[in-house]
RORO-763757 format. One record per residue (C-alpha): x, z, y. Coordinates in steps of 0.5 Angstrom, whole numbers, plus 500, padded with zeros to 3 digits. Each point is the difference from the previous one (the first is absolute). Layout:
N
    u    w    v
    X    Z    Y
...
END
This chain:
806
    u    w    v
  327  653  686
  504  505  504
  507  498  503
  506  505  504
  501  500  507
  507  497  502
  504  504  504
  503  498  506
  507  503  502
  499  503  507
  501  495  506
  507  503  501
  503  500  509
  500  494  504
  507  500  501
  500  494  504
  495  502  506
  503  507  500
  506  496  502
  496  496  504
  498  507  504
  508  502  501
  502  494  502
  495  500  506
  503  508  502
  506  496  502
  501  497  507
  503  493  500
  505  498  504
  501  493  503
  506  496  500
  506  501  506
  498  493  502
  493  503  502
  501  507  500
  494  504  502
  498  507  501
  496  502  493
  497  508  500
  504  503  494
  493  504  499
  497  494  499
  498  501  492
  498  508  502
  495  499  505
  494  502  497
  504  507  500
  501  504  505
  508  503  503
  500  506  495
  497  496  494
  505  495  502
  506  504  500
  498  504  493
  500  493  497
  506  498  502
  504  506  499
  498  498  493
  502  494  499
  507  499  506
  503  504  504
  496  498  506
  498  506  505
  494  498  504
  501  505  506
  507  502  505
  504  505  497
  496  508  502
  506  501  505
  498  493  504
  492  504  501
  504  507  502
  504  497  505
  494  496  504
  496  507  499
  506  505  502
  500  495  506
  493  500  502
  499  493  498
  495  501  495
  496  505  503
  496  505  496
  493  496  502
  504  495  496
  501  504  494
  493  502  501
  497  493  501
  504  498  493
  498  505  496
  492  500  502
  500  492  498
  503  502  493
  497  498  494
  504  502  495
  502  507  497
  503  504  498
  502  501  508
  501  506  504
  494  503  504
  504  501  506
  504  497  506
  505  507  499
  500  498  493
  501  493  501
  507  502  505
  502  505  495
  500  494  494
  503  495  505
  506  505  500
  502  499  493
  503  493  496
  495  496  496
  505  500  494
  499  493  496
  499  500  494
  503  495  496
  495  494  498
  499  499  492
  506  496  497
  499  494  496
  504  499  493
  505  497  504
  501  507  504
  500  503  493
  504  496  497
  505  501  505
  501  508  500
  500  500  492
  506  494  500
  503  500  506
  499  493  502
  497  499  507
  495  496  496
  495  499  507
  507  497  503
  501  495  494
  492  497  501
  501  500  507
  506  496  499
  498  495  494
  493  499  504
  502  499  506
  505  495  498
  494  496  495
  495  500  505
  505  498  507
  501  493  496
  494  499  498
  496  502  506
  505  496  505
  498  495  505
  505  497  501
  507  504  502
  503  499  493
  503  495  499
  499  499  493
  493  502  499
  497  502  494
  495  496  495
  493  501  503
  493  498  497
  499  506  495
  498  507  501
  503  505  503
  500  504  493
  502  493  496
  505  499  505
  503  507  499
  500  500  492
  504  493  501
  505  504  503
  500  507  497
  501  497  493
  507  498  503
  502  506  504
  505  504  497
  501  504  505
  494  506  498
  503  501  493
  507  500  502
  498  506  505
  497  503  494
  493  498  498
  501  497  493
  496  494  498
  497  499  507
  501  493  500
  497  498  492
  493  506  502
  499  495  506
  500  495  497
  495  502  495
  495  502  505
  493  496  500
  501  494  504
  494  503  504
  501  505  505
  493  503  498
  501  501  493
  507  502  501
  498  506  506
  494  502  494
  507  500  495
  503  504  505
  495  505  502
  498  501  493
  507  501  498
  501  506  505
  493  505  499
  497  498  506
  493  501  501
  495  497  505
  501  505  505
  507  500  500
  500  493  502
  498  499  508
  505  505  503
  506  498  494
  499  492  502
  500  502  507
  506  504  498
  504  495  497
  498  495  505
  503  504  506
  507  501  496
  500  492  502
  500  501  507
  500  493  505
  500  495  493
  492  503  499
  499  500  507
  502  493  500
  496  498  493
  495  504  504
  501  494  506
  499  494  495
  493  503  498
  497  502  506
  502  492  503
  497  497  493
  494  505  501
  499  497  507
  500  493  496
  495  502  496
  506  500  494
  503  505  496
  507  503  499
  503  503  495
  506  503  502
  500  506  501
  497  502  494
  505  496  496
  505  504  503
  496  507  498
  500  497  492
  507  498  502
  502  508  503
  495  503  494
  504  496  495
  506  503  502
  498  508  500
  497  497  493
  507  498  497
  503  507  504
  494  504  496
  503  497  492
  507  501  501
  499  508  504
  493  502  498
  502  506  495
  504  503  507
  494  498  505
  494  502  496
  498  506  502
  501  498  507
  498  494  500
  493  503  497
  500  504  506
  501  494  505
  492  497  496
  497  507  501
  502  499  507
  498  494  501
  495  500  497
  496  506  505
  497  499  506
  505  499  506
  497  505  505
  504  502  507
  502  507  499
  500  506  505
  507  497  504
  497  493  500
  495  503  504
  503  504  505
  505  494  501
  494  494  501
  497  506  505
  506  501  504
  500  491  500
  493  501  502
  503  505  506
  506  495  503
  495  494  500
  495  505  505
  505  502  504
  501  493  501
  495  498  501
  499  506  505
  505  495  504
  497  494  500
  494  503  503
  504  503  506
  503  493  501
  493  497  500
  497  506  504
  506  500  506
  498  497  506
  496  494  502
  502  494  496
  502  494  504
  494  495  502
  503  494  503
  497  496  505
  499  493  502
  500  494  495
  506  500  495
  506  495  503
  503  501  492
  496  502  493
  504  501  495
  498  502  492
  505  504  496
  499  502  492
  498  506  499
  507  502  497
  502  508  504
  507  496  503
  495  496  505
  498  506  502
  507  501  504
  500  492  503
  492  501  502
  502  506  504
  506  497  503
  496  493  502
  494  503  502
  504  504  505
  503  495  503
  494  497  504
  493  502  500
  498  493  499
  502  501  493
  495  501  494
  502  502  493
  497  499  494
  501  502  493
  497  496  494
  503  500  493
  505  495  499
  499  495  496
  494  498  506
  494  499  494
  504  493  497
  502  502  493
  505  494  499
  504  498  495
  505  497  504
  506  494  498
  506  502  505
  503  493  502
  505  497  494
  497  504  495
  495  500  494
  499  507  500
  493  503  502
  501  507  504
  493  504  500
  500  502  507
  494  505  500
  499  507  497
  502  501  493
  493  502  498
  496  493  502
  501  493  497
  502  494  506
  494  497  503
  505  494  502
  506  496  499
  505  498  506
  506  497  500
  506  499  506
  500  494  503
  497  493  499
  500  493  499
  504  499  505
  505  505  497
  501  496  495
  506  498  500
  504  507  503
  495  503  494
  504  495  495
  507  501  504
  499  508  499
  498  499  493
  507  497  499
  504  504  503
  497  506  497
  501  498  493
  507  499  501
  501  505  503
  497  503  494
  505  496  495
  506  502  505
  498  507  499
  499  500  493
  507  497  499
  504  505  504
  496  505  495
  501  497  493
  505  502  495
  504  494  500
  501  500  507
  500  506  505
  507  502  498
  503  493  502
  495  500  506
  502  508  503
  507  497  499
  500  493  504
  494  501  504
  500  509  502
  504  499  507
  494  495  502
  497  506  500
  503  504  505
  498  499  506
  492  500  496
  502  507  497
  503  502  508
  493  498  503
  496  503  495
  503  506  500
  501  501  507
  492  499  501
  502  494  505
  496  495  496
  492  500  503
  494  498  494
  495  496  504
  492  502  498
  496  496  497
  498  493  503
  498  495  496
  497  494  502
  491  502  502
  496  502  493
  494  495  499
  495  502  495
  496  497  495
  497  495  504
  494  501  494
  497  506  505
  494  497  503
  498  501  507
  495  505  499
  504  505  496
  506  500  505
  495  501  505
  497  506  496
  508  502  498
  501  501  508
  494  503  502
  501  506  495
  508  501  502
  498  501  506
  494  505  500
  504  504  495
  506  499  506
  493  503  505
  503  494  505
  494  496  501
  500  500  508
  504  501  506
  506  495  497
  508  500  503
  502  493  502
  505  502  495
  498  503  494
  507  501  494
  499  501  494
  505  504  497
  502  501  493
  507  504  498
  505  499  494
  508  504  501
  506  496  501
  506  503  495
  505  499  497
  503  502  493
  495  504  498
  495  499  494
  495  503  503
  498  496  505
  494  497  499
  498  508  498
  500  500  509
  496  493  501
  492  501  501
  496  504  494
  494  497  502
  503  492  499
  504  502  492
  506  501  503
  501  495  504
  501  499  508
  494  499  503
  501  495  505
  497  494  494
  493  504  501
  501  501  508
  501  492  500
  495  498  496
  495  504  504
  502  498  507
  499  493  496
  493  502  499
  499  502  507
  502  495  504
  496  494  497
  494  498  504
  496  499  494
  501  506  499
  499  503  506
  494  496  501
  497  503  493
  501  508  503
  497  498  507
  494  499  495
  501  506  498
  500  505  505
  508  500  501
  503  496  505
  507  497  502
  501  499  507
  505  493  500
  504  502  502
  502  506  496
  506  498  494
  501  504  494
  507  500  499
  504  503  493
  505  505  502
  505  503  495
  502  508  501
  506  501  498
  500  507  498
  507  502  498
  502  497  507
  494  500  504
  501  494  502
  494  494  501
  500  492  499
  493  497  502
  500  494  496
  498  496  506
  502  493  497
  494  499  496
  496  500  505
  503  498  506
  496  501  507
  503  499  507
  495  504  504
  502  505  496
  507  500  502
  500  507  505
  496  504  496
  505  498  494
  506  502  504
  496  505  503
  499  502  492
  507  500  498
  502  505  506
  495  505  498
  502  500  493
  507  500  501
  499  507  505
  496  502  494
  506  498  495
  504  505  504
  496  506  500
  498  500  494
  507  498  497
  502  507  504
  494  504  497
  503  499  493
  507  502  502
  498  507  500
  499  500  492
  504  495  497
  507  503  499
  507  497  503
  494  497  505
  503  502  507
  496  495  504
  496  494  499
  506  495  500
  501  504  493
  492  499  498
  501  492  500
  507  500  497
  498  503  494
  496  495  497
  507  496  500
  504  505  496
  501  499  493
  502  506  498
  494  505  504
  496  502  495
  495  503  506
  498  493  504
  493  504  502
  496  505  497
  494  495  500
  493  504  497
  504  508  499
  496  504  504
  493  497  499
  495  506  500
  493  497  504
  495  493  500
  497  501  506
  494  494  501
  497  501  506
  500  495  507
  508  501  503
  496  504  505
  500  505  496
  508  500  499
  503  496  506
  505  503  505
  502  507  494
  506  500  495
  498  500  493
  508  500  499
  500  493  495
  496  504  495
  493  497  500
  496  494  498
  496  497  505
  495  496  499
  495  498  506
  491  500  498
  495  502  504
  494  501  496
  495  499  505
  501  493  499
  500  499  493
  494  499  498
  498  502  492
  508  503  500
  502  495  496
  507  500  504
  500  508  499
  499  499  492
  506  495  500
  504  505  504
  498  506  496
  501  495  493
  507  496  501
  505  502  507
  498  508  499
  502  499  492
  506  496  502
  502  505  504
  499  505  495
  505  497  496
  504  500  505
  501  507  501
  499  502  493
  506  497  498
  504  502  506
  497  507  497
  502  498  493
  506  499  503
  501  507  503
  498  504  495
  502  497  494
  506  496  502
  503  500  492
  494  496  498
  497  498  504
  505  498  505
  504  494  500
  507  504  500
  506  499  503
  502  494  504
  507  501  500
  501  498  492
  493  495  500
  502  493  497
  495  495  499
  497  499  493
  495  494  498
  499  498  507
  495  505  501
  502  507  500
  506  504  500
  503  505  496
  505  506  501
  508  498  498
  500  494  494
  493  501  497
  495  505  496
  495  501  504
  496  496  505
  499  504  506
  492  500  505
  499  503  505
  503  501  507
  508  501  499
  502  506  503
  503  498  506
  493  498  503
  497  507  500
  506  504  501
  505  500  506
  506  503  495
  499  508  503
  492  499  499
  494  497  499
  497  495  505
  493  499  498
  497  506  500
  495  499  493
  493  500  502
  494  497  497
  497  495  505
  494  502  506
  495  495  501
  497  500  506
  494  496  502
  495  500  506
  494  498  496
  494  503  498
  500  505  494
  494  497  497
  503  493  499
  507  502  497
  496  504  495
  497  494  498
  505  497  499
  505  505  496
  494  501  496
  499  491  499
  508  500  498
  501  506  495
  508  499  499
  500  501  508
  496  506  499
  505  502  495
  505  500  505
  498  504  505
  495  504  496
  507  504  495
  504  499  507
  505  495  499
  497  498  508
  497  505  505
  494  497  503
  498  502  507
  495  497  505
  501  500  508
  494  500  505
  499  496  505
  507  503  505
  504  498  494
  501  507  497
  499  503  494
  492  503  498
  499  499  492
  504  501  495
  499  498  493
  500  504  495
  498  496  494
  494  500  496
  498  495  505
  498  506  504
  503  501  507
  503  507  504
  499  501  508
  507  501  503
  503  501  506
  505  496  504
  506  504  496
  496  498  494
  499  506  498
  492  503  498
  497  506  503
  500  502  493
  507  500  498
  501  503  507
  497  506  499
  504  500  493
  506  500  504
  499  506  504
END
């Protein structure tokens, strides 16, 4: 008996994972109450500059690179030299690129002319009708997805517990607003779509011809035509992968994007067609950088070493400052650039003073409950899961806790009151000239905001005795500060104190999620007071003298002042090394205070540095990270007594004493990677400002509680607002990827990178420069990726790209 073959239909394209792909080629961005730094590259790091740039022109108009005339200026002036140039075009890779530095100058004189990405339907549908449909999306979306992302600014929220494409379709098949501006039956053709958001992307792609090989830049496409709304859907999926979920946000909001290109498809396909069959021709070809990409990521490439030219002449000037004798004061700073200025000014105050630089949230990854509130706060690196909870105060702050509580909740009601329908035109009216003396104080800056004092964070007192030894033992190994301890040893975390500015929490600590670091600062002084402790350290190998006091500090960096939280653990025979303490700070404050004046605007004195964080109408309160160019992790010897003009992390380690490297790993796999989040995104912001950028802050209004758009809606915008990078006449943050700088054997960080491939990939495409630093603190190798290394002289430049120069 004989029987035939069923035939199979061949297994058609896994439009959900190919989904998945473009949702991670998205940067998340956190909410304005945590706001964090994200590296807008993020999705593009297994590419280097020139392939990053080719894919994005595709799909966006983000230029990866300055504008040529920027590059032409810094060679014209002598800045980027020709060994620069010469250095930058022997580390390319990438072709078709020019065979000669002369060849490189000349092509450095002519504009790269952009080409314009490739349109979506909406694009097309738009040329044909006349109908700014990408301004429609943008709108209706940016309206639906404020309501149903909001976190509490709304006063009537919208109805939650569906997915965000089920909570859409809900909307969307009421919303006449698409039909009345000329997309007929948008309404019923919404409501006809699968309740599935996969079946109704493979109805949508389907619909419109698209092949396999289309999908992965068109997704990505539309994805990016969402700007800040599928960065915060990005968010919500990183947070659930950290939990070991999964989130479906963003690609609910890529069905949602599709749906609408599909509906423009039916009603404009006859007069799109021919271009839209060349827009899946296109997509579906490799994205490949072409000669100008190259050239510009060449010219990057020079800027960066011509940068690093200047570090290692700072590095190399004179002898560094060895101070002798024991330390009267220690003082442990983050690593963030702006402590930089502050540990320069304090430690010029007394050679009796040490400074140390660590990150800052000091090793405790807390999820923390400020006083009177519910509210977890991750104060620790958004790459981590908090190892501990806290929380502010203790039972005997019970009943201040209760009474905080109450006062908050009607401060609450009375707030939502004031804003309710029924209410707020009876309320201006009876209660506005109450007023006025508030708006008059608050206006003329009068009014002082305190910083952060909560009552002492406790911990889980479920953490054994034993993990709390080993927690301290490990912070203060990775501090290298495991001898010559000062009487009186701060510990400093940072936050910023401003008002009427929705990016605040964008000026706080990276490394504590947003937040001020003075929770982490106290809870590890707590540590490393308690005798029980001590004794566990003294066992192993590290011992506190008595009558050394750890105290948390809080770095206020928008003013430069310091509150040494004193009161947790109170210690007379401290008292003169605290007032001793507070003199030095203060004289450091003032100093500090007088250098950031010279780049501020309208900032003509120190006096002015501090009142800004009073104004509500100053838009530039500080420049908090713009500048960052260098991670230098080397003993402060290396650094000590020479400017680095507020422009570098500096993080203390002495290989020496790091036995297996795992404090260098640790450096190399998290403060490292945060700081190139930091600087990728000031970059982003720099070269990108339209789409990576975070717009104006004259016209921003608040939306959803967690971000802001430009005017009264549309599109949410991410990124650094323009005022943060830019003075008004020109760009403050000279857009360079970050140098990293270690003193440590090459031997052990090619370990490392080679153990850790997405830290490898970083360095290896060159979204960071690695260089290593011999044992007088000044450059000797150069990675060159490949895991291979470069000999280089104290400029950084080899003897190879020397004789190219020449």
């Amino acid at each position: 008996m004989h029987t035939t073959p069923i035939e199979t239909a061949p297994a058609g394209p896994d439009i959900a994972a190919l989904a998945d792909t473009a949702a991670c080629a998205i940067p998340p961005v956190w909410p304005l109450a945590s706001s964090v730094a994200v590296n807008p590259y993020l999705g593009q790091s297994d590419l280097d500059l020139a392939a990053t740039g080719a894919l994005l022109a595709r799909i966006s108009d983000a230029p990866v690179t300055m504008p040529r005339s920027w590059y032409r200026e810094r060679i014209t002036s002598g800045a980027i030299s020709d060994a620069d140039l010469a250095a930058a075009l022997a580390a390319s890779t990438s072709s078709p690129r020019p065979a000669s530095v002369a060849e490189l100058k000349l092509a450095a004189q002519r504009p790269h002319v952009r080409q314009d990405p490739l349109p979506t339907i909406a694009d097309l549908a738009a040329r044909v009708s006349g109908i700014d449909w990408p301004a429609v999306i943008a709108e209706r979306f940016g309206t639906w997805a404020g309501a149903w992302s909001d976190e509490g600014q709304a006063l009537w929220a919208a109805p939650r517990g569906k997915c965000a494409w089920r909570a859409w379709q809900a909307v969307a098949t009421h919303d006449l607003t698409p039909e009345i501006v000329g997309l007929k039956g948008f309404a019923g053709f919404v409501a006809e779509a699968p309740d599935s958001p996969a079946d109704a992307m493979a109805a949508s792609v389907g619909r419109l011809s698209m092949p396999t090989e289309a999908m992965p830049t068109y997704f990505h496409a539309l994805l990016a035509s969402l700007g800040g709304w599928a960065q915060y859907a990005r968010y919500r999926l990183w947070q659930a992968e950290l939990a070991g979920e999964h989130d479906s946000a963003l690609t609910d909001f890529l069905c949602i994007r599709l749906l609408w290109e599909d509906a423009l498809f039916a009603q404009y396909r006859s007069s799109i067609i021919d271009a839209w069959t060349h827009v899946v021709a296109s997509h579906a070809a490799p994205a490949l950088p072409g000669e100008e990409q190259v050239i510009d990521a060449i010219l990057q490439e020079a800027a960066e070493r011509a940068g690093q030219r200047d570090i290692g002449q700072i590095l190399a000037g004179g002898a560094p400052v060895c101070p002798a004798g024991p330390p009267l004061l220690q003082a442990a700073f983050c690593i963030d650039v702006r402590s930089e200025v502050f540990r320069r000014s304090l430690e010029a105050v007394d050679p009796g003073i040490r400074t140390l630089g660590f990150a800052g949230f000091f090793g405790l990854g807390a999820s923390h409950r400020r006083f009177a509130s519910d509210v977890a706060e991750h104060r620790l690196p958004v790459l981590l899961n908090p190892k501990l909870t806290s929380c502010a105060g203790g039972a005997e702050d019970a009943a201040d806790d209760r009474a905080a509580r109450y006062l908050s909740r009607a401060r609450r009601a009375w707030g939502r009151f004031k804003l309710a329908a029924v209410s707020s035109f009876a309320f201006v009216e009876a209660a506005g000239p109450v007023y006025l003396g508030k708006l008059l104080r608050d206006g003329l800056g009068l009014k002082r905001t305190r910083l952060p004092n909560d009552p002492m964070p406790r911990p889980d007192p479920a953490l054994s005795l034993e993990d709390r030894i080993a927690a301290a033992a490990s912070i203060l190994r990775a501090m290298s500060l495991t001898a010559d301890f000062a009487p009186l040893v701060l510990l400093v975390g940072h936050g910023a104190n401003v008002v009427n500015n929705p990016h605040a929490s964008g000026l706080h600590c990276g490394a504590c999620g947003g937040y001020s670091g003075e929770v982490n600062a106290r809870l590890l002084a707590s540590l490393l007071n308690d005798p029980a402790v001590r004794g566990g350290l003294a066992a192993a190998g590290i011992r506190v003298p008595a009558e050394t006091l750890f105290l948390a500090a809080l770095h206020d960096t928008t003013t430069d002042t310091v509150l040494i939280y004193d009161g947790d653990h109170p210690s007379p025979a401290h008292a003169d090394d605290l007032a001793r303490a507070r003199t030095w700070l203060a004289s450091a404050g003032l100093v500090a205070r007088g250098e950031r004046a010279l780049r501020l605007p309208r900032a003509g004195s120190a006096a002015d540095v501090a009142r800004r964080s009073r104004d509500w109408a100053e838009i530039r309160p500080e420049w908090a990270l713009a500048g960052c160019r260098a991670f230098i992790a080397a003993p402060r010897s290396r650094t000590s007594g020479r400017s680095l003009e507020g422009r570098a992390f500096l993080h203390d380690y002495e290989w020496q004493q790091d036995q297996g490297f795992g404090v260098l790993e640790l450096i190399m796999t998290a403060p490292v990677v945060v700081a190139s989040w930091i600087s990728l995104q000031y970059y982003g912001s720099a070269v990108a400002p339209e789409v990576f950028g975070g717009g104006n802050k004259l016209i921003h209004n608040v939306i959803g509680g967690i971000g802001v758009v430009e005017g009264y809606g549309g599109t949410m915008r991410a990124g650094l607002p323009f005022q943060s990078v830019h003075d008004g006449s020109s760009l403050v943050h000279e857009p360079l990827r970050l140098s990293v700088c270690i003193e440590a054997p090459v031997e052990a960080m090619t370990a490392i990178l080679e153990k850790h491939p997405g830290v490898r990939a970083l360095f290896d495409n060159r979204w960071l420069h690695l260089l290593a630093l011999d044992g007088a603190g000044q450059f000797a190798w150069r990675y060159v990726g490949d895991l291979d290394w470069q000999r280089v002289d104290g400029g950084g430049q080899t003897i190879i790209e020397r004789d190219l120069a020449a």
